[in-house]
C-alpha positions in Angstrom: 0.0 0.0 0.0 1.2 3.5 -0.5 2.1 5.7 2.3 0.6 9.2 1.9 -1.1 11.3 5.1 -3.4 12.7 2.1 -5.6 9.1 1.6 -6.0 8.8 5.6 -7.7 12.3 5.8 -9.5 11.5 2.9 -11.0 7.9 4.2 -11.4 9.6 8.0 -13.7 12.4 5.7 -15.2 10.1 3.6 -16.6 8.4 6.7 -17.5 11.2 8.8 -19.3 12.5 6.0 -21.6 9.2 6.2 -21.5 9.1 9.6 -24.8 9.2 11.5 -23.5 12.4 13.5 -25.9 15.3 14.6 -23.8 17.9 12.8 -22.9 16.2 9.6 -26.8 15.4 9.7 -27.7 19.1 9.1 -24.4 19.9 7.6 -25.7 17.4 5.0 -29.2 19.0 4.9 -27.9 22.3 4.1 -25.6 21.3 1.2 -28.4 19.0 -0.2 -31.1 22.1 -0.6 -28.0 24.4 -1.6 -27.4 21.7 -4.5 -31.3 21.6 -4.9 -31.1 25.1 -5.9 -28.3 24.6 -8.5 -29.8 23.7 -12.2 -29.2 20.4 -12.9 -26.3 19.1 -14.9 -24.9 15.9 -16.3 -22.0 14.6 -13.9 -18.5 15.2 -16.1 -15.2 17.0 -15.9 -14.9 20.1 -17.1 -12.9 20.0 -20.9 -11.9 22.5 -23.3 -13.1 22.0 -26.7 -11.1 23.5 -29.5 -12.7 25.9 -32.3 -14.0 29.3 -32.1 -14.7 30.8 -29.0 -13.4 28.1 -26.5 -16.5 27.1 -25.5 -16.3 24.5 -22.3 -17.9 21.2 -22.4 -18.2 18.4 -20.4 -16.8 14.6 -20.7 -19.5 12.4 -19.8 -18.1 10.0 -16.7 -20.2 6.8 -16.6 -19.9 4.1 -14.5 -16.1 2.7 -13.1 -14.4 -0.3 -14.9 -14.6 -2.9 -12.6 -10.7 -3.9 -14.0 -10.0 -0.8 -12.2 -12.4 -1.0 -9.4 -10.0 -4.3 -8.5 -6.7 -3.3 -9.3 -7.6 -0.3 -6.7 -8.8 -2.7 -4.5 -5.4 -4.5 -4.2 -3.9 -1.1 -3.4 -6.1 0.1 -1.0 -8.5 -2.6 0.5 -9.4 -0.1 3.4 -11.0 2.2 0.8 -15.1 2.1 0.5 -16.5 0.5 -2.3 -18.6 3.7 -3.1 -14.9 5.8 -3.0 -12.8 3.4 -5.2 -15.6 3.2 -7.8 -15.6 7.2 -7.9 -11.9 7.2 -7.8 -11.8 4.7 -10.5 -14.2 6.7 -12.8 -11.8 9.3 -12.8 -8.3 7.3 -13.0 -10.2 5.6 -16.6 -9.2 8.9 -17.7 -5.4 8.6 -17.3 -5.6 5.6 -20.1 -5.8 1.6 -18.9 -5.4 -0.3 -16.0 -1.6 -0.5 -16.8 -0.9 3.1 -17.4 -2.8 3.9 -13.8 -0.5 0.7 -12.0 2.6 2.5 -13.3 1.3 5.6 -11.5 0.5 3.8 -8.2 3.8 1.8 -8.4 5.4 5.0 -8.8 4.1 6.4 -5.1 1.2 8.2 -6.6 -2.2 6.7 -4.6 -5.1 4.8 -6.2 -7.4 7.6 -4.6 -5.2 10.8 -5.4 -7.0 12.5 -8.6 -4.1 14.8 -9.2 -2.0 12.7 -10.9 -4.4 13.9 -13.8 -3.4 17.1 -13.5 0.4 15.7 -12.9 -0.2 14.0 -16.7 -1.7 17.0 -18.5 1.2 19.1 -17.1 3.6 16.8 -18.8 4.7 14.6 -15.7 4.9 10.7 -16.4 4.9 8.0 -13.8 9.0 7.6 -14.3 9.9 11.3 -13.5 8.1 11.0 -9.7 11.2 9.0 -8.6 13.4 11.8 -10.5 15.3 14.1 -8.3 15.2 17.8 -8.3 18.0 18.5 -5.8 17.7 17.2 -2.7 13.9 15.4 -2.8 12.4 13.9 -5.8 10.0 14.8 -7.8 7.1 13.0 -5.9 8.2 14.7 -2.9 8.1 18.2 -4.9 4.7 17.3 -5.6 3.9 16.6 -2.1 5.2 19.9 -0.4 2.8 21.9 -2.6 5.5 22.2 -5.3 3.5 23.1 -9.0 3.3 20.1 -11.7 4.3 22.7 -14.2 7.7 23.6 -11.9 8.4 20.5 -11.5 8.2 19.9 -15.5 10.0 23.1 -16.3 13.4 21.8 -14.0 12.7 18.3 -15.7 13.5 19.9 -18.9 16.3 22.1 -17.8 17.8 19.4 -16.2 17.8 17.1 -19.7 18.6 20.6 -22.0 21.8 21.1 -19.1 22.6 16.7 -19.3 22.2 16.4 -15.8 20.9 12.7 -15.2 
C-alpha cells in the first residue's frame, strides 16, 4: 500500500461525512437544498473544446471499470467501495489499467486524482522518482511544489545533461 497522510484524511472524511452524527446530519441537509437550488447538470469534468470561442464542455463519466475498481482494490483494501468506484471513474481517464498501476507503483495513490493534473502538465509516472535537488519529484509534488515547476526543472535538467 502507498504511504501518503493525504488518503488517511481522505478515508477519516469520507466516513465522517456518512457518519450518523448530529452535525454532519444538518451539515448534509444544508448542502443537499443548496445543491437543490443549482440547475441540474450531467456529472462530467470540465474540458476545453477547441474551435471558435473556446466554449467548455463536459466529458461524460459513466460508471467505473470494474478492472480498475479491482486493481484499486489490491492497493487500498481499506478504501469504501462507493470511493474506489468514484476514484476509479476518474483514473479511466489517465488511459488503462496498466498506465494507472505504473502511477500507483510510482508512489502516486489509487485515490489521489491529481496525478491527472500531474499528466496534462507533462509529468509521467517515471519522472516521480526523479530528483530535483535534494527530494524527488514526488516529494516536490507533495510539499505543494506546481506540476508545471516540476516539468520546467525536468526539462532544464535534460537541455543542461544532468541525469
Amino acid at each position: 500500500m502507498v504511504e501518503d497522510s493525504g488518503v488517511h484524511e481522505l478515508l477519516q472524511q469520507w466516513a465522517a461525512e456518512r457518519s450518523d452524527d448530529a452535525e454532519m446530519q444538518e451539515v448534509n441537509r444544508i448542502k443537499n437544498a443548496w445543491l437543490a437550488e443549482a440547475p441540474p447538470s450531467a456529472p462530467g469534468i470540465p474540458v476545453q473544446r477547441g474551435g471558435k470561442g473556446g466554449s467548455r464542455g463536459l466529458v461524460k463519466v459513466d460508471s467505473a471499470d470494474p478492472a480498475y475498481v479491482a486493481a484499486m482494490r489490491k492497493r487500498a483494501p481499506e478504501a469504501p467501495e462507493a470511493l474506489l468506484a468514484a476514484a476509479a471513474s476518474y483514473w479511466q481517464l489517465v488511459g488503462d489499467v496498466a498506465e494507472a498501476e505504473q502511477w500507483w507503483d510510482a508512489g502516486i495513490s489509487p485515490l489521489d486524482q491529481r496525478a491527472l493534473d500531474y499528466r496534462a502538465a507533462g509529468l509521467t509516472p517515471a519522472d516521480l522518482g526523479r530528483r530535483l535537488g535534494p527530494m524527488t519529484v514526488l516529494q516536490h509534488l507533495r510539499r505543494g511544489s506546481a506540476a508545471a515547476w516540476c516539468v520546467a526543472r525536468l526539462q532544464r535538467q535534460r537541455r543542461d545533461g544532468v541525469a
